[in-house]
N, C-alpha and C positions, 0 to 999 in steps of 0.2 A: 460382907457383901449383901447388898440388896436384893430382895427378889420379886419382883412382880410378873402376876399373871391377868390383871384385869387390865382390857383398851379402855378404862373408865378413868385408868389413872394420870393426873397430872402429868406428871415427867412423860409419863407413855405419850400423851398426847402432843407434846411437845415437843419432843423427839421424834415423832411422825411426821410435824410440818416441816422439821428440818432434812428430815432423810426424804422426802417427797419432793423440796421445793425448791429449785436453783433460789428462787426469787428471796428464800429466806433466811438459805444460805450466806447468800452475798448480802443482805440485808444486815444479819447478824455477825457478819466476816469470821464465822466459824465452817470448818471443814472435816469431814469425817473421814477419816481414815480405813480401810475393808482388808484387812488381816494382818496376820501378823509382822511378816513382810514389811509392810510400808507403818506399820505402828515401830518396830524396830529402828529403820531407815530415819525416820522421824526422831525419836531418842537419841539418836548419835549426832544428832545438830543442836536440838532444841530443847533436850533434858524428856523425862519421862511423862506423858500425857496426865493431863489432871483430871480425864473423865474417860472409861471406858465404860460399854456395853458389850453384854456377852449372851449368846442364849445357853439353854441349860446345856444339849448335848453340845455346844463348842466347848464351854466350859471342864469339860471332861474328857475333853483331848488331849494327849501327854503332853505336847508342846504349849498349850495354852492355859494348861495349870501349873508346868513347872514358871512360866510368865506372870502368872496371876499371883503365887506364891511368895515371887522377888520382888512384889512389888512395894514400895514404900507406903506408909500411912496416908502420905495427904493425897493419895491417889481413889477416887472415888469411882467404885467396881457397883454397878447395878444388872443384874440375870435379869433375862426376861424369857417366859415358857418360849419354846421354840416356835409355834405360832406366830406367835407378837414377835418374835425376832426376824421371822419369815415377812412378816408384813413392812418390816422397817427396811429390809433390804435394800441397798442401793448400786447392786452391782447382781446379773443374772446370777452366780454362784457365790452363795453370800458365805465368809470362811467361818462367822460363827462368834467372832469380836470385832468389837470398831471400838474407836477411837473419837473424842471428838475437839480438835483444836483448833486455836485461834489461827486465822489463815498468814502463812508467814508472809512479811514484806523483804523487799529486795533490801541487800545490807547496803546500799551505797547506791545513789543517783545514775544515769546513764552517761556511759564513757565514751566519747567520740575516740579515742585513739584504742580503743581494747577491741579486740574479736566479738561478733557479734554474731546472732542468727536473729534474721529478723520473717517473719511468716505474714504473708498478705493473706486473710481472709481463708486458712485453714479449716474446714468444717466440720471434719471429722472428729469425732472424740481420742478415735482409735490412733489414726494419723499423728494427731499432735503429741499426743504420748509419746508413739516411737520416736519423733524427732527430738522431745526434749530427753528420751535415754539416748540417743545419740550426739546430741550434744553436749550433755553431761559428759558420755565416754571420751569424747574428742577431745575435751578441755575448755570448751567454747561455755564460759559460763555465762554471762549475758543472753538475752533472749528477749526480743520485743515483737510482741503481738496483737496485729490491727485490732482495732474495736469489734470484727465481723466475723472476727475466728470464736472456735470453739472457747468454751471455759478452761482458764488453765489447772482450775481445782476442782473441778467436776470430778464425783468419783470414776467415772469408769477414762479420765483421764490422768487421773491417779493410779491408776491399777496400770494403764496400757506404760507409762514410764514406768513403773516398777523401785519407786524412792529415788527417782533421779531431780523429781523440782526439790529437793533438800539442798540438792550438788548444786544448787542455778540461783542467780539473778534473775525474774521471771516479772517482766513489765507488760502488763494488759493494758490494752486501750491507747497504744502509743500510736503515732503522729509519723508514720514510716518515711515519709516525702521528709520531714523535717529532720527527721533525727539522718537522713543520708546527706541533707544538705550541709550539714554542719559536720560531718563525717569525717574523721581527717587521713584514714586508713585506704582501702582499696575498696568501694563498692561493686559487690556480683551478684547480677541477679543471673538464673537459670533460666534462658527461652528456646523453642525450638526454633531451630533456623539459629540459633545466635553466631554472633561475627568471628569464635574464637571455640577453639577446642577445651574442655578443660583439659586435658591431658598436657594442653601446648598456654598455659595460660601460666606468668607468673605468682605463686601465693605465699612467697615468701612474707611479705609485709603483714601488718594487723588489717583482717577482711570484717566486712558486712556480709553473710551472704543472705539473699534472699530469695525466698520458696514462696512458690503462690498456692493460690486454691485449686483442690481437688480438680476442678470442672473449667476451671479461667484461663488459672496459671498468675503468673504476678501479674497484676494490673498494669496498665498503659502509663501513665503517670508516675508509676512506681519506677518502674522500668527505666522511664525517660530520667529520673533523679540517680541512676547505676552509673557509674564510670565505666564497666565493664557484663557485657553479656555473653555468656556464655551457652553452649549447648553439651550434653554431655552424648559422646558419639554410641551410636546405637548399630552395630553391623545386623541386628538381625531385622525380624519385620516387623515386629510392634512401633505402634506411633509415640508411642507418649511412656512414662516411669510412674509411678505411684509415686506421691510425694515426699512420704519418708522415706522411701527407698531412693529417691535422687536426693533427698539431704545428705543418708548416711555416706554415698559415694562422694558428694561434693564436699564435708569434711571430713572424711577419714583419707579420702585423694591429698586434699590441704596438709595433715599431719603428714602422709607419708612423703608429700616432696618438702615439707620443712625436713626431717628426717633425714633425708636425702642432701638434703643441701648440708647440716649439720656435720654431718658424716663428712662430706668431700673438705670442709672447712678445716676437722681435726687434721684429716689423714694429708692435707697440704700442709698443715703446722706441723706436722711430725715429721713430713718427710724433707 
């Protein structure tokens, strides 16, 4: 293991435009991973990282040296005094190793007939995380995300999924109006006022579903390319749902009435 303590040094320096700079990140299509967690989550897909950093006192935490210890030869481990690891930080509460890898690509083109979650213009770093741990947990593994949404590999949208863009198809910068037009499933956007309950809407079939922005909601255009709009009913007196919070309702609602219909399917073959 390496160990530096001067910001004079090459790597150090280098290491800093990446941990400071969306712009150099995506420039470089490398992504940093922020603890152990999502370095782990990472290795169960992709094999073990080819570069980690660590500062001294993370290094000397039981779990991050029993980690440091399994790790194989062509893995390359550089310390940095906890200063310079403090400065490289890319997340408020930095765990003390990163990781730094090449950003994955989706294993396979976009599926007009598979389940999808599609996000108009998402802004939050925080938000878009939970929805893609939600869609991971739902099964929804597709994901296509306007050009004006957050970053999908930004670390602190890394940290808020929690090693769920490993479980995903994850398409940035997609074409939403197009890929619904070609759609062959059931298109659902979420609007208030919309024509149809979800509680009373069928989701048996392969859905689209799609979530707009924090402050908008899905765009006009977007909308208008939805086969189906739905509202999700609200008895009490709040106006509006936080965005990942009406994803996670609008698929884990989808699983539990597949579920549901599943169910009444056996128990008519059986009986």
């Amino acid at each position: 293991m390496k160990r530096i303590t001067s910001r004079e040094n090459p790597h150090y320096k280098a290491l800093q435009r990446l941990c400071q700079s969306g712009r150099e990140r995506r420039k470089s299509g490398r992504v940093l991973l922020d603890g152990l967690h999502l370095i782990e989550a990472y290795s169960q897909h992709y094999g073990v990282p080819g570069e980690l950093v660590v500062s001294d006192s993370g290094a000397c935490r039981p779990e991050t040296a029993r980690y440091l210890e399994g790790l194989v030869a062509a893995t390359t481990v550089t310390c940095f005094a906890d200063a310079l690891f403090g400065d490289l930080a890319v997340v408020d509460a930095p765990s003390g190793i990163m990781a730094i890898v090449g950003q994955p690509q989706p294993a396979c083109g976009l599926d007009c007939d598979a389940d999808a979650v599609l996000l108009d213009g998402v802004q939050d770093p925080g938000n878009l995380g939970s929805i893609l741990r939600s869609a991971a947990a739902a099964g929804f593994r597709q994901v296509v995300l306007s050009v004006d949404c957050a970053q999908a590999w930004s670390p602190k949208t890394l940290r808020a999924a929690m090693g769920a863009h490993f479980q995903l198809d994850i398409h940035e910068h997609g074409d939403l109006a197009r890929f619904l037009a070609a759609y062959r499933g059931q298109s659902v956007a979420t609007v208030p006022g919309g024509s149809s309950s979800l509680y009373s809407a069928d989701l048996r079939q392969p859905l689209a579903w799609v979530f707009g922005s924090e402050g908008l909601g899905v765009r006009p255009d977007v909308v208008a390319a939805t086969q189906l709009q739905l509202r999700i009913p609200m008895p009490g007196t709040s106006e509006s749902l936080n965005v990942a919070a009406a994803a996670a309702i609008c698929l884990f609602e989808t699983i539990r009435r597949r579920h549901a219909a599943q169910s009444s399917l056996t128990t008519a073959a059986s009986g």
